[in-house]
N, C-alpha and C positions, 0 to 999 in steps of 0.2 A: 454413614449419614444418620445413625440412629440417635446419637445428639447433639444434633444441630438444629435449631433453634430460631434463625436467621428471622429478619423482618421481609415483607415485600415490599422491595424498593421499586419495583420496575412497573411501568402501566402496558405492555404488550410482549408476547412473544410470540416469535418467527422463527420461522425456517430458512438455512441460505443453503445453496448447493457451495462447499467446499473442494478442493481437492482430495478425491479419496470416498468423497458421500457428502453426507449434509449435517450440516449445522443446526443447532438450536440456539437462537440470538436473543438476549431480554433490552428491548431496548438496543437493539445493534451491538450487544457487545454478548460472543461467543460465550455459552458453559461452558466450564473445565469438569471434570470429575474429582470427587473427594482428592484423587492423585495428585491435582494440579494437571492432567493432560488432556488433551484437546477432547471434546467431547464428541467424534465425529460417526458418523451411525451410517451403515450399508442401505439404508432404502429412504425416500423423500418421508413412506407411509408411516416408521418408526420415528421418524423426525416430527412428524406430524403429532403423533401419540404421544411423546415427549413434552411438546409447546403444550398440546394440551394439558397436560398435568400442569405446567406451571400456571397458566390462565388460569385454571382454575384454584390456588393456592388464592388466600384470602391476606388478614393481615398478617398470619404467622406462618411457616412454611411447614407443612406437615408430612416429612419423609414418609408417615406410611402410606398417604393417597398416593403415591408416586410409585405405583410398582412395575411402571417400563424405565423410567430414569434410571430407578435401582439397578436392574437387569441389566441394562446399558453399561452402567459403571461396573456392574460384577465383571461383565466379559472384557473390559479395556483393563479393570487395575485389578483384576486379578486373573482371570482366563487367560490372556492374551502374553501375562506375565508368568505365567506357571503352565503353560500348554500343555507339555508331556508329560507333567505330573497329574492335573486334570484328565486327560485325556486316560491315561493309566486307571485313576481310579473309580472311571465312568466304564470302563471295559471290565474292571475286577466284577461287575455284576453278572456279568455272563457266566461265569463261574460259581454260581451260586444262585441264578436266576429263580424268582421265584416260580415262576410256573410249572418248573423240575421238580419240584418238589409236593407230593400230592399225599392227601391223607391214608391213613391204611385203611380208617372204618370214619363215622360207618358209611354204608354201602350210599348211599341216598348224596352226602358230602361227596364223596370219592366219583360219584355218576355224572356233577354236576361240576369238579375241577374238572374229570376230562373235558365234557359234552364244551365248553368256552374256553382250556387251555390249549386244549388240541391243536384246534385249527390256528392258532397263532405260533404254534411249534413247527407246524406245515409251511404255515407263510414265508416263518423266516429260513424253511430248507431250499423252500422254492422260489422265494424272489433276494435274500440274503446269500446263500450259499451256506447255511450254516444248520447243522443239524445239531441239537443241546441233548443230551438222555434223560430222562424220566425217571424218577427213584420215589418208594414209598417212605414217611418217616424224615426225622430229620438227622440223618445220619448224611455226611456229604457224599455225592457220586461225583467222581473227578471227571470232566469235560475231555473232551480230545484238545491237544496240544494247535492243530491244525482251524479248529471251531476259535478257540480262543485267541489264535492271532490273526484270524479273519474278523473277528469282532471288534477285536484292539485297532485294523486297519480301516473298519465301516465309521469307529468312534472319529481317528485321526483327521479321516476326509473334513470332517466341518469347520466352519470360520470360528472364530473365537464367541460372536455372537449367536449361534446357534449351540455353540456347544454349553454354553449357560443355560441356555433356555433345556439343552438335552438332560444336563447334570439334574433338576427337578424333576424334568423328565422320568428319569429313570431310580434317583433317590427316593422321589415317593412312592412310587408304587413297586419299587422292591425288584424292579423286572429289566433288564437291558432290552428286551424284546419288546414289552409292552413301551418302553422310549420309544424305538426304533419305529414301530409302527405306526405313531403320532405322527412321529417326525417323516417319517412315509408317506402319509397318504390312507395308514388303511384300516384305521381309527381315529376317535376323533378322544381329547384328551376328558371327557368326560366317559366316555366311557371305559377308557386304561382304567380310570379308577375304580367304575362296580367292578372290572375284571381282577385287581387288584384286591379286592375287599369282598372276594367269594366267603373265603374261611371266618374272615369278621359276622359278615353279613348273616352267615349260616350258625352262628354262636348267636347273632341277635336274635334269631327267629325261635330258636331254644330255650333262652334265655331271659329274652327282653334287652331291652339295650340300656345302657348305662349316661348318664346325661353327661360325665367329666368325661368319657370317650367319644360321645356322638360331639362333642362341641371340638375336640384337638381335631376328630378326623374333619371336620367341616371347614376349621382353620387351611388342616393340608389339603384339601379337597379345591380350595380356591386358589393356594397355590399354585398346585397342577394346572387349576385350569387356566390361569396366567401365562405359568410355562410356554403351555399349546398357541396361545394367542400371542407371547413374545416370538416364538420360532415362527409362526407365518407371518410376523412383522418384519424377518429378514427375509423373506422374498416376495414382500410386496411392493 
């Protein structure tokens, strides 16, 4: 969608319950996705978020106010079209997860990755099934065989529209855990990210922070929190 350009030909958009989910109608007649295919969404609420993007488009259409539309089309033309390959490379994070990986010095850094990585390594032995190992340095520690195809099985479970929303999930904050958690229930995606942006954060505080990085990560920071808010658009 990034350029397309289109005018606003239409003066209302609605919602229709379709087979399979719901519709977004301009003027009674059905969106398709960039693909040509049917644009049909798992809940009325996501449908709802959608019209409203277009309502609000003016005389020119501006893909980037639209970032549930976007979302939408990501998971039908391309999620839903490449599943086990997506799904594959949302689970390779496990295997490198960042939270595994913790500083050696100094002492103060190192106190403050465990003291908020910890308990999300606990969480996910105890309500995932899955125990990740811990390693100082960024030297890789190979995962158990067993963790990693329990992960690769937690990824598989989701519809194609949640797994879009996971894929950001877990992309930007570098963590299959910190996804999984969002996506759970036991975080909210606002805060995956300060959990996510310990090692940053703790360089800002040393250092001062730098204005061409505090602006990219503020870009990816509203990403994510899109993410959070697409994935509870599929169960509302």
């Amino acid at each position: 969608m990034s350029g397309w350009t289109a005018k606003r030909f239409w003066k209302e958009a609605s919602v229709c319950p379709v087979e399979g989910g719901y519709a977004v109608q301009l003027d009674g007649r059905s969106v398709k996705t960039p693909a040509k295919a049917a644009l049909v969404l798992p809940t009325e609420a996501m449908a709802a978020a959608i019209a409203a993007e277009w309502d609000a488009q003016e005389e020119k259409v501006n893909p980037a106010t639209m970032p549930v539309t976007r979302s939408a089309n990501a998971a039908i033309d391309k999620v839903a079209t490449q599943f086990a390959e997506v799904a594959a490379l949302i689970a390779e994070y496990g295997g490198t997860d960042l939270l595994c990986y913790r500083a050696e010095a100094p002492e103060d850094l190192v106190t403050r990755q465990a003291a908020v990585w910890d308990p999300l390594l606990d969480w996910a032995e105890a309500e995932l099934g899955v125990r990740l190992e811990v390693t100082a340095g960024v030297l890789p520690r190979a995962q158990s065989e067993a963790a990693l195809m329990r992960l690769h099985a937690l990824v598989s479970e989701v519809d194609p529209f949640r797994m879009a929303a996971l894929h950001d999930l877990v992309g930007i904050t570098g963590s299959l855990v910190l996804g999984l958690a969002v996506a759970r229930g036991r975080i909210g995606a606002g805060e995956a990210w300060v959990l996510s942006r310990i090692d940053e954060d703790w360089q800002a505080e040393q250092w001062g922070e730098d204005e061409e990085a505090s602006a990219t990560a503020a870009v990816k920071r509203e990403a994510l929190e899109h993410a959070g808010r697409f994935w509870a658009l599929c169960a509302t």
